[in-house]
N, CA, C and O atoms as a GROMACS GRO file, in nm:
protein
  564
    1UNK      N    1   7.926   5.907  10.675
    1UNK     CA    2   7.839   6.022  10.684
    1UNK      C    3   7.742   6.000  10.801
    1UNK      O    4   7.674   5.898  10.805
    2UNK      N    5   7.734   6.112  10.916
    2UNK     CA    6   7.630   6.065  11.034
    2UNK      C    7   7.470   6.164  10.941
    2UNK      O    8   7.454   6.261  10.867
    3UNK      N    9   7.389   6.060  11.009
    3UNK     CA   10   7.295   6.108  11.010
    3UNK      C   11   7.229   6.236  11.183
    3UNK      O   12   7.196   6.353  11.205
    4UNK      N   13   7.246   6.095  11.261
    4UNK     CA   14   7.209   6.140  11.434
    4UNK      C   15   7.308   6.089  11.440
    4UNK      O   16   7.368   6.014  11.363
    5UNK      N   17   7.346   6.154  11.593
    5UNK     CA   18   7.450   6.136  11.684
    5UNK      C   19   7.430   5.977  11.714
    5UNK      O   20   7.351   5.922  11.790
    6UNK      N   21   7.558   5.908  11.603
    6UNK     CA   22   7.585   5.786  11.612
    6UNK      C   23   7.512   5.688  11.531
    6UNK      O   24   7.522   5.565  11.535
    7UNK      N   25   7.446   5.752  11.464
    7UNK     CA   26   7.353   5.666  11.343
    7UNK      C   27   7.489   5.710  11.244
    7UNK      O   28   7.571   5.801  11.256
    8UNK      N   29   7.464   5.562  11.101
    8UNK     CA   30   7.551   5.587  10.977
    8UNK      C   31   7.449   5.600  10.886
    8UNK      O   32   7.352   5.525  10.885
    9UNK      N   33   7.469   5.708  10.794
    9UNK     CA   34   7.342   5.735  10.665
    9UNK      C   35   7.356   5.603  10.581
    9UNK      O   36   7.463   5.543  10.570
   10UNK      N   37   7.216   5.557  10.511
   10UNK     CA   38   7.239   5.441  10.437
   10UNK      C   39   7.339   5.502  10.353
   10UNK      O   40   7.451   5.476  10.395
   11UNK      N   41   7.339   5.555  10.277
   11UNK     CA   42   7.489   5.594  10.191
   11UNK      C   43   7.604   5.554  10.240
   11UNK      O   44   7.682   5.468  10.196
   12UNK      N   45   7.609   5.614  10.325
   12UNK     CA   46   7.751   5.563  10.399
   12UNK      C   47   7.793   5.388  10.415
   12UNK      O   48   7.894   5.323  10.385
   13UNK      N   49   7.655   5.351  10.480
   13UNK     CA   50   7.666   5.218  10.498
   13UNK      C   51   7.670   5.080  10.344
   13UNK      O   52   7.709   4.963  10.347
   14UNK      N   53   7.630   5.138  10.261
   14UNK     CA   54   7.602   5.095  10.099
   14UNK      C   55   7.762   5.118  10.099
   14UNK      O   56   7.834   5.036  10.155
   15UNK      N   57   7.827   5.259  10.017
   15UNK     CA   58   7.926   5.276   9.982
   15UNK      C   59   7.875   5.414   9.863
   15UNK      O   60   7.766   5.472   9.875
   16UNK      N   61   7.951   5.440   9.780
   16UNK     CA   62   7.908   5.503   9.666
   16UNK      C   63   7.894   5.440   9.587
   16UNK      O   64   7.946   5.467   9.478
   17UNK      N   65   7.825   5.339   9.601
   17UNK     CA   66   7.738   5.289   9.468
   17UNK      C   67   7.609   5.274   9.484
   17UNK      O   68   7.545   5.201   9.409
   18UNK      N   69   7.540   5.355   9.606
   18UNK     CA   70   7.408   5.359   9.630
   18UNK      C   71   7.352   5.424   9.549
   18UNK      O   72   7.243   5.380   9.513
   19UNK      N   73   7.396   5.539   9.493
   19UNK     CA   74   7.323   5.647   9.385
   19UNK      C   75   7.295   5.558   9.279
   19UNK      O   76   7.178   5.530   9.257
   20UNK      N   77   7.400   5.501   9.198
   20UNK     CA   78   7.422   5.443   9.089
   20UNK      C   79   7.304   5.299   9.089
   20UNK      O   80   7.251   5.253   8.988
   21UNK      N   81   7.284   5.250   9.232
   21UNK     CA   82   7.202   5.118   9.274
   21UNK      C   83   7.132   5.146   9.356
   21UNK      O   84   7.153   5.115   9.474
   22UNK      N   85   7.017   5.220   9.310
   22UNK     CA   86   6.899   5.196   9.443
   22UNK      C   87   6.837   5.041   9.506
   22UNK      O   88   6.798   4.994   9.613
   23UNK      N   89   6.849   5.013   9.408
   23UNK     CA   90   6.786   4.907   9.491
   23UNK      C   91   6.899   4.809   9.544
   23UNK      O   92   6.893   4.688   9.522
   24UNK      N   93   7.014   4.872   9.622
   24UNK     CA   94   7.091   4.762   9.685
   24UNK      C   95   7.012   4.712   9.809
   24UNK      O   96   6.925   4.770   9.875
   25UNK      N   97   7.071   4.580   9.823
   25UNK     CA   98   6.941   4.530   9.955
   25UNK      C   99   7.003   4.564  10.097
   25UNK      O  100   7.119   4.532  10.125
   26UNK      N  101   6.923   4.629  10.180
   26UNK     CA  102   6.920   4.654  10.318
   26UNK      C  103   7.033   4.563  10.436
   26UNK      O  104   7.037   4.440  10.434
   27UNK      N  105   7.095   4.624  10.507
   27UNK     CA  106   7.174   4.541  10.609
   27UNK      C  107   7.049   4.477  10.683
   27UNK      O  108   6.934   4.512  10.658
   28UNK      N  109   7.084   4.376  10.780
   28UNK     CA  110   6.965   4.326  10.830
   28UNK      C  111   6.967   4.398  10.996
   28UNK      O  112   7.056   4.483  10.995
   29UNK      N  113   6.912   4.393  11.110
   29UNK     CA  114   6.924   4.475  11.202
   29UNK      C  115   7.040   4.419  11.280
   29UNK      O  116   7.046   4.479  11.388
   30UNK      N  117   7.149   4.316  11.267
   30UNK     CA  118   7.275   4.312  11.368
   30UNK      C  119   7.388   4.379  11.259
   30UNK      O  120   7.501   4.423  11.277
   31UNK      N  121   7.324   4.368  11.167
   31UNK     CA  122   7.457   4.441  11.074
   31UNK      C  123   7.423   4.605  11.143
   31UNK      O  124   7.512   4.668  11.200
   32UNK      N  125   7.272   4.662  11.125
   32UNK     CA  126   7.281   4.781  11.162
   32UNK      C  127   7.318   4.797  11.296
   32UNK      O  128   7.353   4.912  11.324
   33UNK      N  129   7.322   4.693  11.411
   33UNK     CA  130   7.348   4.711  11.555
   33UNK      C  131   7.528   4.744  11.589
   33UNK      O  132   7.583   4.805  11.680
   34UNK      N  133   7.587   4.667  11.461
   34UNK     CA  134   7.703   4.639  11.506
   34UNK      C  135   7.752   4.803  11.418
   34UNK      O  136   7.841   4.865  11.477
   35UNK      N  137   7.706   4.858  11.309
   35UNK     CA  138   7.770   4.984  11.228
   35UNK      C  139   7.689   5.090  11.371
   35UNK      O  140   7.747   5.196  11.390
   36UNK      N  141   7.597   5.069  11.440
   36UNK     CA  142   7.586   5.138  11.535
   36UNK      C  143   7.694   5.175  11.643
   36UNK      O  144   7.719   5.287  11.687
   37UNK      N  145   7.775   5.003  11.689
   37UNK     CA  146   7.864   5.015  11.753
   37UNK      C  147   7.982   5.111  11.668
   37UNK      O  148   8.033   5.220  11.696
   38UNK      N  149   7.997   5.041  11.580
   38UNK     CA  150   8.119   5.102  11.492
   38UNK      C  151   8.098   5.261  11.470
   38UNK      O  152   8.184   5.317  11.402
   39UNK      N  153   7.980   5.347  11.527
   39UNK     CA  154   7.905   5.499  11.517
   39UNK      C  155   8.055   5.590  11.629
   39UNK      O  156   8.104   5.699  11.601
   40UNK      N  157   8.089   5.516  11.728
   40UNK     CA  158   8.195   5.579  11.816
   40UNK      C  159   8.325   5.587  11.755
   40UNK      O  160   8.396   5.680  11.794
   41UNK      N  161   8.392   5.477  11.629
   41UNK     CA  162   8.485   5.520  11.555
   41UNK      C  163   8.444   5.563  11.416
   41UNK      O  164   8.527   5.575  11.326
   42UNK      N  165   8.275   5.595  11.393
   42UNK     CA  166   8.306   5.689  11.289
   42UNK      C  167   8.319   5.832  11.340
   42UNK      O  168   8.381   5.914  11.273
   43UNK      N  169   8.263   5.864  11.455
   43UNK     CA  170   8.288   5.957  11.567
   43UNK      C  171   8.415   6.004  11.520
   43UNK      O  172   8.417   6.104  11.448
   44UNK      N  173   8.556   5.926  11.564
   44UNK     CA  174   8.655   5.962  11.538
   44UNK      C  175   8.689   5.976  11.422
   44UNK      O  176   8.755   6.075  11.387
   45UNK      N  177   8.647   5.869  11.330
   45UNK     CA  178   8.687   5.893  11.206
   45UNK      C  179   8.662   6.073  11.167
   45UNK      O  180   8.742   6.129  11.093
   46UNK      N  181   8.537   6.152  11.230
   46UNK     CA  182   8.481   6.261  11.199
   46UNK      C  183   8.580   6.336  11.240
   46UNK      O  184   8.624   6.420  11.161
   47UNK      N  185   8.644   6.322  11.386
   47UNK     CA  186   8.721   6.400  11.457
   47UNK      C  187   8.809   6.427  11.358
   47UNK      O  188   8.814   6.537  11.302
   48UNK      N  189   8.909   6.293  11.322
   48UNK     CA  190   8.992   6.259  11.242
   48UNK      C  191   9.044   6.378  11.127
   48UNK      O  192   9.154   6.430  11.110
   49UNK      N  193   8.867   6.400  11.033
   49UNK     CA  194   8.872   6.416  10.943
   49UNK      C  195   8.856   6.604  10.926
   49UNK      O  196   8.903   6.680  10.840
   50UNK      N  197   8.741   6.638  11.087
   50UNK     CA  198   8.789   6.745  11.110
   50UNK      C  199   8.955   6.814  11.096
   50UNK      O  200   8.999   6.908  11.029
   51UNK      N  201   9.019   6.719  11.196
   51UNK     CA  202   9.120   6.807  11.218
   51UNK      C  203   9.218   6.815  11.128
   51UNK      O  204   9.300   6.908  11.127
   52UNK      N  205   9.217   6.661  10.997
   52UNK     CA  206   9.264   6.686  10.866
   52UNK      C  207   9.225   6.847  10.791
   52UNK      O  208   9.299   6.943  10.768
   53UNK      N  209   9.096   6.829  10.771
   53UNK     CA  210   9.057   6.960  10.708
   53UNK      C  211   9.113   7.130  10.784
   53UNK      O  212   9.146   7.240  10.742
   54UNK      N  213   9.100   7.078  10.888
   54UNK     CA  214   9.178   7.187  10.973
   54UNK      C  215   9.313   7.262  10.914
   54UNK      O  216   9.339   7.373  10.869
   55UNK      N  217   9.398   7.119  10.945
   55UNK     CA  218   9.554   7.169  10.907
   55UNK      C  219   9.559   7.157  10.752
   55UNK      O  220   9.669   7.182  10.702
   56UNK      N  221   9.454   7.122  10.662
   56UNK     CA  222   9.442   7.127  10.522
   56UNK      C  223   9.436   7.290  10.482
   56UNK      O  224   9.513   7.345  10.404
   57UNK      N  225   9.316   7.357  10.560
   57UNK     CA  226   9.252   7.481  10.558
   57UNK      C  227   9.413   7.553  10.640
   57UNK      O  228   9.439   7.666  10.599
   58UNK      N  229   9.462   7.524  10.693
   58UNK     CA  230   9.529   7.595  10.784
   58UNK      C  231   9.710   7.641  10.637
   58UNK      O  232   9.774   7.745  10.619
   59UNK      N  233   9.717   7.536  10.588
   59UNK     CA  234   9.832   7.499  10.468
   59UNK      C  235   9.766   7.562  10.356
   59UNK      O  236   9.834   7.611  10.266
   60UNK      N  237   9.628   7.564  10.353
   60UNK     CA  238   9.570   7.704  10.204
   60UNK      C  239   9.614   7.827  10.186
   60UNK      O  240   9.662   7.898  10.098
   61UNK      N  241   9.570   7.831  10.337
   61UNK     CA  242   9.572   7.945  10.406
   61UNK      C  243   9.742   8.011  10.420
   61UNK      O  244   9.751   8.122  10.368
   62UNK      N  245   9.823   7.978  10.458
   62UNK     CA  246   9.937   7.962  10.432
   62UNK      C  247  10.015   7.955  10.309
   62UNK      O  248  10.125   8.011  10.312
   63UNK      N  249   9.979   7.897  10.204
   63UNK     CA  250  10.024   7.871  10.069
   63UNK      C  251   9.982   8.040  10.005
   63UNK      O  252  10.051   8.124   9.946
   64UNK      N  253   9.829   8.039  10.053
   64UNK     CA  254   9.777   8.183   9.988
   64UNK      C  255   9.882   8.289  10.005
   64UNK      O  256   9.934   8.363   9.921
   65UNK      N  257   9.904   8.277  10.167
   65UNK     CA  258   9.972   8.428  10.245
   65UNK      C  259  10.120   8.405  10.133
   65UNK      O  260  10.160   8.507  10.077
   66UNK      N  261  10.197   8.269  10.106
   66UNK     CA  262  10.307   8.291  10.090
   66UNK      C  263  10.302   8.356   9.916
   66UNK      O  264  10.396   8.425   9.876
   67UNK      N  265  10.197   8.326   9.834
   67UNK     CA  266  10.182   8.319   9.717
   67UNK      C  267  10.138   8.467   9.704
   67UNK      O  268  10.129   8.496   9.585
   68UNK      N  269  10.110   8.564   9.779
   68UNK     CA  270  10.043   8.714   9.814
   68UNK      C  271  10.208   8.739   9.828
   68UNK      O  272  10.274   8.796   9.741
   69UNK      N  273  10.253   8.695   9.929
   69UNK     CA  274  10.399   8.770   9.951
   69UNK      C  275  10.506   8.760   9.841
   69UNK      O  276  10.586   8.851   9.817
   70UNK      N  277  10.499   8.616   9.762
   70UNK     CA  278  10.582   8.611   9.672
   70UNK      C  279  10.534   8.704   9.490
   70UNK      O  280  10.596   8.709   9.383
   71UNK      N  281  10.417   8.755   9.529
   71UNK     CA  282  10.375   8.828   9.429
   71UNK      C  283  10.379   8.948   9.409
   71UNK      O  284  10.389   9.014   9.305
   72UNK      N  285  10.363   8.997   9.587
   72UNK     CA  286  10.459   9.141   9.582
   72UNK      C  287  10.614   9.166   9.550
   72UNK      O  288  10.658   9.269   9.500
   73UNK      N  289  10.691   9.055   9.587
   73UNK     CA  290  10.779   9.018   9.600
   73UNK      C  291  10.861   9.040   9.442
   73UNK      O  292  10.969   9.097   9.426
   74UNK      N  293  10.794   8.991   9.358
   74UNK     CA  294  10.834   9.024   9.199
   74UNK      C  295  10.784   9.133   9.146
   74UNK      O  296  10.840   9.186   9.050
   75UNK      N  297  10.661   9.187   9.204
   75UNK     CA  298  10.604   9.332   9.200
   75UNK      C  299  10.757   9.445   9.234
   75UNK      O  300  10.819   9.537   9.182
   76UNK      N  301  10.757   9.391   9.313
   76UNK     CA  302  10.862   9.506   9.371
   76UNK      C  303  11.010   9.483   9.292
   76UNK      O  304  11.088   9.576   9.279
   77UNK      N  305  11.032   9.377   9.253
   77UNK     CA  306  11.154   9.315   9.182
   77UNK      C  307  11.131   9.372   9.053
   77UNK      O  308  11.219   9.421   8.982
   78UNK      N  309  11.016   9.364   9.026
   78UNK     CA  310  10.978   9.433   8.840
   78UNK      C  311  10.948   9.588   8.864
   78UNK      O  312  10.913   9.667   8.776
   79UNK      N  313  10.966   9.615   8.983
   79UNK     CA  314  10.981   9.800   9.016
   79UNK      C  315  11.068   9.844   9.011
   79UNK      O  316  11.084   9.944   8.942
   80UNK      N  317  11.212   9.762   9.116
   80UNK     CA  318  11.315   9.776   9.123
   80UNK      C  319  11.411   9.807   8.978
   80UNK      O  320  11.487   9.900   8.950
   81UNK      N  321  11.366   9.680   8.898
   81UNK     CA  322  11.430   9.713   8.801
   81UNK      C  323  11.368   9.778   8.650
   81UNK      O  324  11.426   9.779   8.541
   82UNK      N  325  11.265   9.819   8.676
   82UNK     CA  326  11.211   9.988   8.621
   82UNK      C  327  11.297  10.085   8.636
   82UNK      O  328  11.363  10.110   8.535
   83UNK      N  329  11.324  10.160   8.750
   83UNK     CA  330  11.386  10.189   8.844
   83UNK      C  331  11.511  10.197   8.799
   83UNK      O  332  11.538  10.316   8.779
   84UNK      N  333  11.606  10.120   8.773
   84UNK     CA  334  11.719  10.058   8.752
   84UNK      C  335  11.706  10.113   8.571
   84UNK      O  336  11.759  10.197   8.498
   85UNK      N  337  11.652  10.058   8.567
   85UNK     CA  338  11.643  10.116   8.397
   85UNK      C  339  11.621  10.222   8.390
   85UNK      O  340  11.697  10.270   8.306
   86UNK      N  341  11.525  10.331   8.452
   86UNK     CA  342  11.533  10.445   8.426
   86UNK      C  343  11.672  10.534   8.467
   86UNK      O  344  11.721  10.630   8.408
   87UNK      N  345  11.704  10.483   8.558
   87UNK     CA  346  11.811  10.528   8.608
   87UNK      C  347  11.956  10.551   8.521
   87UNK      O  348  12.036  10.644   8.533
   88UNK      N  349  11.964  10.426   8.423
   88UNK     CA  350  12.067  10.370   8.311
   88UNK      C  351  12.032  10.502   8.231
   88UNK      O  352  12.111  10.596   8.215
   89UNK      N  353  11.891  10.495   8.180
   89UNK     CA  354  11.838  10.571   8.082
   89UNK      C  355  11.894  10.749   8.126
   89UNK      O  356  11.935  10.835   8.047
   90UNK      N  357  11.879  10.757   8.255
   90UNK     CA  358  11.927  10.923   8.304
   90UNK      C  359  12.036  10.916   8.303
   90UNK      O  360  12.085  11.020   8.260
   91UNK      N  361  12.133  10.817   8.338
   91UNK     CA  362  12.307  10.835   8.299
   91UNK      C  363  12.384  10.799   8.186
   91UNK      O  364  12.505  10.775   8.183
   92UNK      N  365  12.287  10.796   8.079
   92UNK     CA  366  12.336  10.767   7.975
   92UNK      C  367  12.285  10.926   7.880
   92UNK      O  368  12.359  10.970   7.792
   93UNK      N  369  12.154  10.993   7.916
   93UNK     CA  370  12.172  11.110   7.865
   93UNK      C  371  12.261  11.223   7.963
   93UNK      O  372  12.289  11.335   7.920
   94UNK      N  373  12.289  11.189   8.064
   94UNK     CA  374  12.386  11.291   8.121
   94UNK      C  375  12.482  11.259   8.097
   94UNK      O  376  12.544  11.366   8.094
   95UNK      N  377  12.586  11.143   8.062
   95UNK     CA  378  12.671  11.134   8.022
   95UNK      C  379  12.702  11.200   7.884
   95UNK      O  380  12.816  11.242   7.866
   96UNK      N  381  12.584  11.214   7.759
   96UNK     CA  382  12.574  11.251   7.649
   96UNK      C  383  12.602  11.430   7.662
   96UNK      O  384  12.655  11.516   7.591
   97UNK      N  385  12.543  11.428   7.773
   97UNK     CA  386  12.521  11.601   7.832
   97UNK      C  387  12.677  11.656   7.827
   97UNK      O  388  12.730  11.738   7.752
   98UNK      N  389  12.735  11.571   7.947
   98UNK     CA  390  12.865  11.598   7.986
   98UNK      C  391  12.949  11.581   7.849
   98UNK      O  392  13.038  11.666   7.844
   99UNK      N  393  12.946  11.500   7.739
   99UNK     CA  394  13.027  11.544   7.633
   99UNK      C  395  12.975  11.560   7.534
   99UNK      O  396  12.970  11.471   7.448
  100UNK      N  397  12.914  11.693   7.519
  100UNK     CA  398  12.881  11.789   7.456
  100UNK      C  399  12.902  11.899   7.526
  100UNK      O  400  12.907  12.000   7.456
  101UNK      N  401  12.916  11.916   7.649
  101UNK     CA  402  12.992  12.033   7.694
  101UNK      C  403  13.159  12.018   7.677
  101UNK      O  404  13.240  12.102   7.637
  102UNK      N  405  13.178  11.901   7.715
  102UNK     CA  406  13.365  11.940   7.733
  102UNK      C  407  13.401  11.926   7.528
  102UNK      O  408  13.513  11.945   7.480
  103UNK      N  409  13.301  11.898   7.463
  103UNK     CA  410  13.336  11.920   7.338
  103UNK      C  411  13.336  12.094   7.300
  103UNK      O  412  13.416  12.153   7.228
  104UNK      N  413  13.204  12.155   7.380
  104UNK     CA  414  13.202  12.316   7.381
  104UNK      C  415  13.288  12.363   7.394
  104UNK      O  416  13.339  12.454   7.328
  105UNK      N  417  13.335  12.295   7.512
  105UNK     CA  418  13.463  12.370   7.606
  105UNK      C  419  13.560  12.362   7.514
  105UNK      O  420  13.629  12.463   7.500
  106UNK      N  421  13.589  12.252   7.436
  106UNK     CA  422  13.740  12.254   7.400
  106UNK      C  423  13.701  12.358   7.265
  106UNK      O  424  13.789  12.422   7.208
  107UNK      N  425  13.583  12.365   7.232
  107UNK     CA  426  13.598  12.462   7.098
  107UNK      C  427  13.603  12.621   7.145
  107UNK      O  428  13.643  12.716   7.078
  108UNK      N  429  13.555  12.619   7.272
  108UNK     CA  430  13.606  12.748   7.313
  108UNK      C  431  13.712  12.782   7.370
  108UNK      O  432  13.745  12.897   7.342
  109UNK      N  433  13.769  12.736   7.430
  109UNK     CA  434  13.920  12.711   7.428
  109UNK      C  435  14.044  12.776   7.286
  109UNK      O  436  14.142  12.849   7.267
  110UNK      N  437  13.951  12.685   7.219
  110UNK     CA  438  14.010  12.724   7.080
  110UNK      C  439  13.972  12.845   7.033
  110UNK      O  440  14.063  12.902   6.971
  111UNK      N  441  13.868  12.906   7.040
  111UNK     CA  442  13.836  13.028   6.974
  111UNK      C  443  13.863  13.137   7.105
  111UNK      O  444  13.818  13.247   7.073
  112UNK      N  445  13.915  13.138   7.227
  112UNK     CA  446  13.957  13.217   7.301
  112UNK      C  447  14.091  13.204   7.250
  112UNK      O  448  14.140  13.317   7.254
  113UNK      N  449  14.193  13.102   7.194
  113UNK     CA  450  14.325  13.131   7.144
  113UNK      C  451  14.355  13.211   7.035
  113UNK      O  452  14.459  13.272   7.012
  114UNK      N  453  14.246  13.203   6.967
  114UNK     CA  454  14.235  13.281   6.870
  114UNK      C  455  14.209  13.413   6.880
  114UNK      O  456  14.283  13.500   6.836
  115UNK      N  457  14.088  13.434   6.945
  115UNK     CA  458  14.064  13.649   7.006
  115UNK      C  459  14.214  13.670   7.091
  115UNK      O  460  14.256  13.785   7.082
  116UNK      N  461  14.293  13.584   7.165
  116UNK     CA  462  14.424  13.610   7.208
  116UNK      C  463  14.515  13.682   7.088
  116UNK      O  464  14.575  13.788   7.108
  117UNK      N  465  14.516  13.606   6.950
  117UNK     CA  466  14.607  13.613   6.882
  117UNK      C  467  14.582  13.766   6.828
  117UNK      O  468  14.660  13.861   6.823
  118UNK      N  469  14.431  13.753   6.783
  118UNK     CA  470  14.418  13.863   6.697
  118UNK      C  471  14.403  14.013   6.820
  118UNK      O  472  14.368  14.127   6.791
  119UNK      N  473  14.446  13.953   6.967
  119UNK     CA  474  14.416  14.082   7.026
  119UNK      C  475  14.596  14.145   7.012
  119UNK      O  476  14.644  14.257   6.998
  120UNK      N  477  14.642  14.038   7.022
  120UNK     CA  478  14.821  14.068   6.983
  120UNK      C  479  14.864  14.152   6.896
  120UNK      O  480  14.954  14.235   6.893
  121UNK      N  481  14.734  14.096   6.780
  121UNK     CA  482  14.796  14.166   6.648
  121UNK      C  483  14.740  14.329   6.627
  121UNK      O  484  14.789  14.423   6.564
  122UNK      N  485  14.644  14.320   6.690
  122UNK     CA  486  14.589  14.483   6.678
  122UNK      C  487  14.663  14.582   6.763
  122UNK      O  488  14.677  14.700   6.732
  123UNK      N  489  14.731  14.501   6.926
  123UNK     CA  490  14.804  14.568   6.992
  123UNK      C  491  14.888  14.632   6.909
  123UNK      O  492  14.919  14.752   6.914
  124UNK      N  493  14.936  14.524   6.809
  124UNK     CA  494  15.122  14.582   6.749
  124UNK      C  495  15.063  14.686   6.631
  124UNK      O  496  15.130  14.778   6.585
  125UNK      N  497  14.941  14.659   6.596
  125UNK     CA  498  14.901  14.743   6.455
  125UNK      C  499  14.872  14.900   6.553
  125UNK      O  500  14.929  15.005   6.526
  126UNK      N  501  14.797  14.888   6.639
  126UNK     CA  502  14.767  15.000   6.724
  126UNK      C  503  14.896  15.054   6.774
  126UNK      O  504  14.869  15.174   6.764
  127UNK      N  505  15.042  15.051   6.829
  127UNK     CA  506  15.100  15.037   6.820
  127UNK      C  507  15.221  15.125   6.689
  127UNK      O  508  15.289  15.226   6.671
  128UNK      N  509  15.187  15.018   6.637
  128UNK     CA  510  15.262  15.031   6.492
  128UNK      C  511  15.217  15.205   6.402
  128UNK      O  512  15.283  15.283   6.333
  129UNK      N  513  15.096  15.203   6.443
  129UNK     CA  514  15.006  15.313   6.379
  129UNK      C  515  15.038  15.416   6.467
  129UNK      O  516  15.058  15.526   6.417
  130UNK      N  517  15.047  15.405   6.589
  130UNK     CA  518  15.083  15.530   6.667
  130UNK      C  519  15.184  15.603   6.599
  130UNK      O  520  15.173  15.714   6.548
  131UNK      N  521  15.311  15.508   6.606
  131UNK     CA  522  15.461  15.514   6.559
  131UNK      C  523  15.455  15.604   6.416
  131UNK      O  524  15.534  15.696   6.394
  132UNK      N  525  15.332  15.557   6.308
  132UNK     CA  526  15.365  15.603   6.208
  132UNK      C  527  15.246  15.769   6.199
  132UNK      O  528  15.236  15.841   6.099
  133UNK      N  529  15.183  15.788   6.313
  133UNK     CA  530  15.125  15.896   6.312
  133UNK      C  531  15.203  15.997   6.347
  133UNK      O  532  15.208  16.104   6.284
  134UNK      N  533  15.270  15.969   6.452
  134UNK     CA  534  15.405  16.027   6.495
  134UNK      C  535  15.561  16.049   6.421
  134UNK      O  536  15.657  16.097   6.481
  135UNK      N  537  15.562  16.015   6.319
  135UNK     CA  538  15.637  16.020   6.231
  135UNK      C  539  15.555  16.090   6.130
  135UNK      O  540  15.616  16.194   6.107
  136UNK      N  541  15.457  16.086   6.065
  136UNK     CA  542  15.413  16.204   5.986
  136UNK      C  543  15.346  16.302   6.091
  136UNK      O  544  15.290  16.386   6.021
  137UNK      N  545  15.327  16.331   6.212
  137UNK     CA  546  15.359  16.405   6.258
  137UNK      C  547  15.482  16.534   6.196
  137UNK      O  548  15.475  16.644   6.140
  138UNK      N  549  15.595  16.435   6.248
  138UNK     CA  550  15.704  16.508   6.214
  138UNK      C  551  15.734  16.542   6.098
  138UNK      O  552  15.811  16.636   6.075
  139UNK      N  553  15.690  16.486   6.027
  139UNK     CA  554  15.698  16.521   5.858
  139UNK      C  555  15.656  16.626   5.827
  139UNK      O  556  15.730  16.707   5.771
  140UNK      N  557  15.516  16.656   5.856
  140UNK     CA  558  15.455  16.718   5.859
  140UNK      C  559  15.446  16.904   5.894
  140UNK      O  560  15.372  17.000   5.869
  141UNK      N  561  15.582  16.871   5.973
  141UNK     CA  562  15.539  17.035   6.076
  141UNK      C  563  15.657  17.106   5.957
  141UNK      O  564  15.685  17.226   5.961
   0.00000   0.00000   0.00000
């Protein structure tokens, strides 16, 4: 941990057990001369640790975007197959649609064979009745 440009905070220089031990005893001034020297690779160590956090922040950041995309991603997959189901659901009552008509159909079918038959039979009775009006006709005169 810097304090000034190239100073180390007593913390740093203790360890983390300074909180826990205040009263750890003091480096003497070549110990502090030499963690002074050693101030240019905590320098780096800082750089270091910057540019860790960097590509750390940079892989969040990244994890987030992919974890956003993979969430639309099943969004749209759990739409799709909404979708898909409703769809089942509309061709399964139009299919129901479609036979109940060709069931219509065939019953009308059947009851047009039938006004056929009975139009046959009134022909021959109409027909038949002429024949016998015309014969008491003749009876008649």
């Amino acid at each position: 941990m810097l304090c000034r440009a190239g100073e180390v905070s007593y913390s740093a220089r203790v360890g983390p057990w300074a909180l826990l031990y205040p009263a750890a005893p003091r480096r003497s001034s070549a110990k502090m001369a030499a963690a002074a020297a050693a101030g240019g690779a905590a320098d780096a160590q800082a750089r270091f640790g910057h540019s860790v956090k960097g590509l750390l922040t940079e892989k969040v950041t990244s994890c987030g975007t992919d974890v956003i995309a993979l969430t639309k991603q099943v969004l749209k997959g759990s739409r799709s197959a909404e979708l898909l189901g409703q769809a089942a659901r509309n061709m399964v009552m139009q299919e129901d649609a479609i036979l109940h008509s060709e069931d219509s159909l065939r019953k009308m079918a059947i009851i047009t064979t039938h006004l056929q038959y009975q139009q046959e039979a009134i022909q021959k009775n109409v027909e038949q009745s002429s024949n016998l009006q015309d014969q008491l006709n003749h009876l008649l005169k």
